[in-house]
C-alpha positions as CSV (number, residue, x, y, z in Angstrom):
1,X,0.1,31.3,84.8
2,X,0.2,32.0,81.1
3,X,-2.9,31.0,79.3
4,X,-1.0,31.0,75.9
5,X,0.2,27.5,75.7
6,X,-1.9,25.9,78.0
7,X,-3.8,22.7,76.6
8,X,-6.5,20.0,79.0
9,X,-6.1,16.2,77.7
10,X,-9.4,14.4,79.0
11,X,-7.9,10.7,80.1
12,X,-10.2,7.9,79.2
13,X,-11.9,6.1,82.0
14,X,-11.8,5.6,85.3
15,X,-8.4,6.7,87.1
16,X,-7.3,4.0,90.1
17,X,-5.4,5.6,92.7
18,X,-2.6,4.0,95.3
19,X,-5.2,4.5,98.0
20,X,-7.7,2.2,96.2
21,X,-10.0,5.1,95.8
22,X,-10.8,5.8,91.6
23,X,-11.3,8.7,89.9
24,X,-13.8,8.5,87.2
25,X,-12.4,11.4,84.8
26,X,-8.9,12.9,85.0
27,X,-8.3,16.3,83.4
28,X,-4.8,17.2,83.1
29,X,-3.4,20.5,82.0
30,X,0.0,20.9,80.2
31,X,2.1,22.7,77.7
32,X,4.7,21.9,75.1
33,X,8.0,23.6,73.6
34,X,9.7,22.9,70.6
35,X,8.5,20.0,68.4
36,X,8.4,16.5,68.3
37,X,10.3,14.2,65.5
38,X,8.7,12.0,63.4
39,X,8.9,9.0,66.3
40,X,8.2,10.9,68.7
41,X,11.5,9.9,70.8
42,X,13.0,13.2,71.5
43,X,10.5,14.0,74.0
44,X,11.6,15.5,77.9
45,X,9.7,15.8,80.5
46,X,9.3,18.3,83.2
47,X,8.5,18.1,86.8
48,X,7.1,21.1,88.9
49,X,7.5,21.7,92.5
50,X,5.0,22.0,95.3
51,X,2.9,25.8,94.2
52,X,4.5,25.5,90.4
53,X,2.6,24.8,87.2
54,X,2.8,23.9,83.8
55,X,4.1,26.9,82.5
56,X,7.8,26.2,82.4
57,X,8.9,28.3,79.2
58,X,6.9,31.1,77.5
59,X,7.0,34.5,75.4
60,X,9.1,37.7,77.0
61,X,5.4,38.5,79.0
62,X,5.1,36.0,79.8
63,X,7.9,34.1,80.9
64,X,8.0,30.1,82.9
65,X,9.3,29.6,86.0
66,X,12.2,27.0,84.0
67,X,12.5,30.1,81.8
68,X,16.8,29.5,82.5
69,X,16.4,26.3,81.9
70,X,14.1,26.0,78.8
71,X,14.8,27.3,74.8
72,X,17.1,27.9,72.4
73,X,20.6,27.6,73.0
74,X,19.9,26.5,76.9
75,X,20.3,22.9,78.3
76,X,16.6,21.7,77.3
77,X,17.2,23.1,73.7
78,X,13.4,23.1,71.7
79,X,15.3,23.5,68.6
80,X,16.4,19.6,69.7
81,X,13.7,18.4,72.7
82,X,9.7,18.2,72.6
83,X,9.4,19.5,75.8
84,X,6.3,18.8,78.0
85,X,5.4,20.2,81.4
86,X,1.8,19.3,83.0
87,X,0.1,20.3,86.1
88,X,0.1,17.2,88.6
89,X,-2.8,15.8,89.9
90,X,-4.4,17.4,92.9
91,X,-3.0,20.8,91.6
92,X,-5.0,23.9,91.1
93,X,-3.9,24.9,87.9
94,X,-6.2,22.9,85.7
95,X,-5.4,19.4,86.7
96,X,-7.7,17.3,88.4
97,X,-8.1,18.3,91.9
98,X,-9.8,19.7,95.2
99,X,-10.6,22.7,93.4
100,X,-12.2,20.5,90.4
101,X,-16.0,19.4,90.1
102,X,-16.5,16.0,91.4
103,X,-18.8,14.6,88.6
104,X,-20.8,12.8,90.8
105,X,-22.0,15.0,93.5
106,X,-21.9,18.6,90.7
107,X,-19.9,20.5,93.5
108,X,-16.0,21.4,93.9
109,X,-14.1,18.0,95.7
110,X,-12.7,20.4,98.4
111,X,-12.0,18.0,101.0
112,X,-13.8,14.7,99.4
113,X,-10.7,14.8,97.4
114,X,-9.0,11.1,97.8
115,X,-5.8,11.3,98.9
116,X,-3.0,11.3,96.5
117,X,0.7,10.0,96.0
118,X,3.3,11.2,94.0
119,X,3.1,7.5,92.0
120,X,-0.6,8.2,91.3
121,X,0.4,11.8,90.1
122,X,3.7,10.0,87.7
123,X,0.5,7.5,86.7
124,X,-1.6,10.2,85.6
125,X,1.7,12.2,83.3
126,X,2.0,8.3,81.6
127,X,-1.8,8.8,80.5
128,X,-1.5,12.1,79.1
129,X,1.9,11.1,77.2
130,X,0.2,8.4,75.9
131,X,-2.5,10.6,74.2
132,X,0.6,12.6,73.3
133,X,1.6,9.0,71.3
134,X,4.9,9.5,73.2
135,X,6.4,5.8,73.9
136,X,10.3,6.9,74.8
137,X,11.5,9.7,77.0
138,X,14.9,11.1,76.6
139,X,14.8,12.7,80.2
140,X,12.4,13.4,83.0
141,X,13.7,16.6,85.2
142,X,12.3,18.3,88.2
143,X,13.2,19.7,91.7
144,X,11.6,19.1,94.9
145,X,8.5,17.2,94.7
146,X,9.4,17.3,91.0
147,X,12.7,15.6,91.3
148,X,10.3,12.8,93.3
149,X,8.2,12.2,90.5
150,X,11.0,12.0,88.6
151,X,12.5,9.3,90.5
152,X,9.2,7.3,90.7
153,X,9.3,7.9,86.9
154,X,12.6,5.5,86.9
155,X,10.8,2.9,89.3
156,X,7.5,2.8,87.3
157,X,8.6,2.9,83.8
158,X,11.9,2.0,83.0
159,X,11.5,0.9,79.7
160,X,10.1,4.3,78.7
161,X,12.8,6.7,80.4
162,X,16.8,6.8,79.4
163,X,17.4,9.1,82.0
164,X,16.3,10.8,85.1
165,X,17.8,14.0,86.9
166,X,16.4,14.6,90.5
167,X,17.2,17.4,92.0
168,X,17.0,18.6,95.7
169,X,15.5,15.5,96.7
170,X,15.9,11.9,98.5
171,X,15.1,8.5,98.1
172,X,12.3,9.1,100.6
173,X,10.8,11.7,102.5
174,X,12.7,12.4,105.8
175,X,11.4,12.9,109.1
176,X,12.5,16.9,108.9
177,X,11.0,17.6,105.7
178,X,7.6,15.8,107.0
179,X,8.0,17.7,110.3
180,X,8.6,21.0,108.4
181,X,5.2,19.9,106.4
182,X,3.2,19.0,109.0
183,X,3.9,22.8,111.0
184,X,2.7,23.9,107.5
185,X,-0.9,22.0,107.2
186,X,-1.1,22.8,111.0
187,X,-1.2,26.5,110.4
188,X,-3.9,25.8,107.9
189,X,-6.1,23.5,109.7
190,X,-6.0,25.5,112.6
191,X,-7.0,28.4,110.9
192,X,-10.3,26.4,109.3
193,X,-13.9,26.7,109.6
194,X,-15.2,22.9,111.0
195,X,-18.7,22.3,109.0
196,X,-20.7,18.9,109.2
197,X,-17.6,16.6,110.0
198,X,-15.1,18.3,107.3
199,X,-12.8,21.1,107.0
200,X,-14.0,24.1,104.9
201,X,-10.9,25.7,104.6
202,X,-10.5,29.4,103.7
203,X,-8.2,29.9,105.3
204,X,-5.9,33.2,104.1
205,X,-3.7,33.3,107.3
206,X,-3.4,29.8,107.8
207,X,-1.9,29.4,104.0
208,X,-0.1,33.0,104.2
209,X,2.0,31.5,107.5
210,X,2.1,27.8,105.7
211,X,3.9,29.7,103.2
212,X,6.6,32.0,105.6
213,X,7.5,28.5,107.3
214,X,8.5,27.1,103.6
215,X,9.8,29.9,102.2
216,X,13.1,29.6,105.2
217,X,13.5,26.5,104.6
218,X,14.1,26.9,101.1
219,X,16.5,29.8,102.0
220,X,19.9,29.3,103.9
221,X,21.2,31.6,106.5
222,X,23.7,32.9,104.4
223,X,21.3,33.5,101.7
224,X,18.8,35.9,104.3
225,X,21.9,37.3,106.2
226,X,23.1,38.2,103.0
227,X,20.0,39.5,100.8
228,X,18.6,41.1,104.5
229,X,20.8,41.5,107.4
230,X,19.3,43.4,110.0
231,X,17.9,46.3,107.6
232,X,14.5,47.4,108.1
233,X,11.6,48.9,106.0
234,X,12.2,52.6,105.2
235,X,9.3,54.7,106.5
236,X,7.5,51.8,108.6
237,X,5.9,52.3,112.2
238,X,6.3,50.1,113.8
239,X,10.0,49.3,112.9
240,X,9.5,46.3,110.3
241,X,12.5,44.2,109.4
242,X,13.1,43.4,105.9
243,X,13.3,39.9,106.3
244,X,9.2,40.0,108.2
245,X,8.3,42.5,105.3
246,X,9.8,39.6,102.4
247,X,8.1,36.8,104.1
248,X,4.5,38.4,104.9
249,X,5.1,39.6,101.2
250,X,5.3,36.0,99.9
251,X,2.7,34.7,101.9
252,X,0.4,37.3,100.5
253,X,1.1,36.2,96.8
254,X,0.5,32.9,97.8
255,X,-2.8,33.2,99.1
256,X,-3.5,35.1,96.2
257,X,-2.8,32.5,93.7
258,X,-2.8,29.0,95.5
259,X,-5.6,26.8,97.0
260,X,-5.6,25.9,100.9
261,X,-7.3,22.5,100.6
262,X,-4.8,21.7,97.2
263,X,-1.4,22.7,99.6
264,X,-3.0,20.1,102.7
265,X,-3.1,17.4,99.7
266,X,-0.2,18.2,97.7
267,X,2.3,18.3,101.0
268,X,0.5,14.7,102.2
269,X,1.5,13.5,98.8
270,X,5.4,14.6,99.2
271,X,5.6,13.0,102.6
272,X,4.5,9.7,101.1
273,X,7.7,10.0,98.8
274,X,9.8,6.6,99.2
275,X,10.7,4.4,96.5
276,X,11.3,1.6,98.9
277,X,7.7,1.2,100.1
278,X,6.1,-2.3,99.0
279,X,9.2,-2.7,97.0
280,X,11.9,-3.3,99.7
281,X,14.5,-1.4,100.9
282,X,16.0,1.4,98.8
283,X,19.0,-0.5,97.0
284,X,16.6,-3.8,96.3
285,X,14.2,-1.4,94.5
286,X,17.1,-0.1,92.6
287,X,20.1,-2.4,92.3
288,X,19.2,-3.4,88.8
289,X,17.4,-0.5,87.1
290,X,18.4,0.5,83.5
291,X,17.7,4.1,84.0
292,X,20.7,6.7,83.8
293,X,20.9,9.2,86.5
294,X,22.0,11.9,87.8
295,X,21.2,13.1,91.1
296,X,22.3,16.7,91.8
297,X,22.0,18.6,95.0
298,X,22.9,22.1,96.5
299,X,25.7,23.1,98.9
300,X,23.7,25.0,101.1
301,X,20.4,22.9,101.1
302,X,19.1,22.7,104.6
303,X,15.4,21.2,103.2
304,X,16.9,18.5,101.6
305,X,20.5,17.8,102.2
306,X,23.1,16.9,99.9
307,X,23.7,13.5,101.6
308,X,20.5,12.5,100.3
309,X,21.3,13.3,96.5
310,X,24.8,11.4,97.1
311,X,22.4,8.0,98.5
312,X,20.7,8.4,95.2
313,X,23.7,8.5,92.6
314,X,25.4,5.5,94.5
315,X,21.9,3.3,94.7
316,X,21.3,3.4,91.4
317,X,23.6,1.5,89.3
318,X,24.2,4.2,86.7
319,X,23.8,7.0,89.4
320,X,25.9,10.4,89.0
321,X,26.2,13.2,91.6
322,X,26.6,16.6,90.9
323,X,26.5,19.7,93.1
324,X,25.4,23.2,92.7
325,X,27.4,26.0,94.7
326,X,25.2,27.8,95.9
327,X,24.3,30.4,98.4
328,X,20.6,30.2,98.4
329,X,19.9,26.8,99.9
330,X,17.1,24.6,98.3
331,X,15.6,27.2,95.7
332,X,18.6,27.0,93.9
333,X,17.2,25.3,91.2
334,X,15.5,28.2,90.5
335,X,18.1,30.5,90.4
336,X,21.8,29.2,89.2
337,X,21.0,28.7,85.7
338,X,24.5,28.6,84.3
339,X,25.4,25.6,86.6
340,X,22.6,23.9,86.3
341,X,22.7,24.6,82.1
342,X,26.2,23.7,82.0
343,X,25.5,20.0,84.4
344,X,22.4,19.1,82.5
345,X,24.0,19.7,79.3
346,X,26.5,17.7,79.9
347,X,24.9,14.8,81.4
348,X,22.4,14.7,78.4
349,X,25.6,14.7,76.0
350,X,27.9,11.9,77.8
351,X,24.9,9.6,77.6
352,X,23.1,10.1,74.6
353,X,23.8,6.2,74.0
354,X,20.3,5.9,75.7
355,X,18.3,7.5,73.3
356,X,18.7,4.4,70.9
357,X,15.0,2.8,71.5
């Protein structure tokens, strides 16, 4: 993560969380593109995924993991959008978290951490734009667990958001996505040290295997078949397949830059994803919200299904679908720039309307 552009906000006072549980200081981490206008009303927010960051956009060295997305000339122009990007609570990339000092005790959280929900992590990104003195969003964006928050963004604050575009995502977490989790945290857990009635987790081969169970399911067959086959590494004994050698490779660069106890709460949080719960069911909590958006999805997304970006353009009353061809499944989003560009841009354009205050 580039150190560059990265700014901490301190929120004032105590932060409540879903659970009941408070934190008494929030720290959240962030950067900004572009520039805002004089009211502060051309502001767009993005939304990172599960092991992403703040760092969306950034110099040639240094470059975001949005970089497609993000800059001049591209569908989230900063010659036109203040764009802001923060790291969600219980990350570990500055924001408040298990990897933060609990003020009270002088030692890391670990796992003391309360548990979190994606509406307490939406809660925390209101406080920070708040410092910002940002009172009207043009657009909050994100895939995955960022396409949630953006959808809790539409159910918490309508008044503040014109549009939202979730993307590889549902209206709640489905029973495969939570089962595909829970295999994850087990790998984890499993591979923890017990001490005095809590988890001490260090665990580098529970995370490392965490991460090869994700990493196919953001693939697709095709997408592996394709990029792999049945090839194996030159000069390895014994005979390695590519596809083992990818995956043990990403599960080393994980471990390498991601918390154990920050992936058990983060994953918890995405499986409490439903915009439904103690608001009715789905279309109730919907039916009648002002918020323009557009739900896109990807052909080949096993994770998260297209079906479930379709239920979200036709539950929300000014709900759009749009599909990425794609073959690389869920991470997608990360990879087909020009479609995505050339969608974004053009949902952004047909409905500027909603950028009048």
């Amino acid at each position: 993560m580039s150190r560059e552009l990265l700014q901490y906000a301190l929120l004032p006072g105590p932060i409540s969380l879903e659970s009941g549980d408070v934190l008494s200081s929030v720290t959240v981490a962030y950067e900004t593109y572009g520039a805002p206008n004089a009211t502060r009303s051309n502001v767009v927010l993005v939304c990172h995924a599960l092991t992403g960051d703040a760092h969306t956009f950034g110099p040639d060295h240094a470059p975001g993991w949005w970089q497609g997305l993000i800059g001049p000339g591209k569908s989230l122009d900063t010659r036109e959008y203040y764009v802001v990007c923060s790291n969600f609570l219980g990350g570990c990339y500055g924001t408040t978290g298990p990897t933060s000092i609990n003020p009270e005790t002088g030692v890391r959280y670990g796992m003391s951490f309360p548990q979190i929900t994606v509406r307490d992590m939406v809660r925390v990104q209101a406080g920070l734009l708040e410092l910002l003195g940002v009172t009207r969003l043009i657009c909050v964006i994100g895939g995955s667990l960022g396409g949630m928050q953006a959808l809790e963004w539409a159910m918490m604050y309508p008044e503040l958001v014109a549009r939202v575009i979730p993307i590889g995502c549902g209206l709640s977490h489905s029973a495969w996505a939570i089962g595909l989790n829970e295999a994850a945290r087990r790998a984890i857990i499993d591979d923890a040290d017990w001490n005095g009635g809590e988890y001490t987790v260090q665990p580098a081969r529970g995370l490392g295997l965490a991460r090869m169970i994700a990493m196919i399911s953001y693939r697709s067959p095709r997408s592996f078949q394709d990029k792999f086959g049945r090839a194996l590494r030159p000069g390895v004994l014994p005979p390695l397949f590519e596809i083992e050698s990818y995956l043990r490779h990403q599960a080393e660069k994980l471990v390498n830059r991601f918390d154990a106890n920050t992936y058990l709460y983060i994953t918890r949080a995405m499986d409490s994803h439903d915009v439904s719960r103690g608001r009715g069911p789905a279309y109730d909590a919907v039916r009648k919200n002002p918020v323009h958006c557009l739900a896109i999805g990807v052909r080949s997304d096993t994770l998260y299904p297209t079906n479930e970006q379709r239920e979200i353009a036709s539950t929300f009353p000014h709900g759009e679908y749009a599909e990425i061809d794609s073959p690389h499944g869920h991470d997608a989003f990360l990879i087909e720039y020009d479609q995505l560009n050339t969608t974004v841009r053009s949902f952004l354009q047909r409905t500027s309307i909603q950028d009048s205050p």
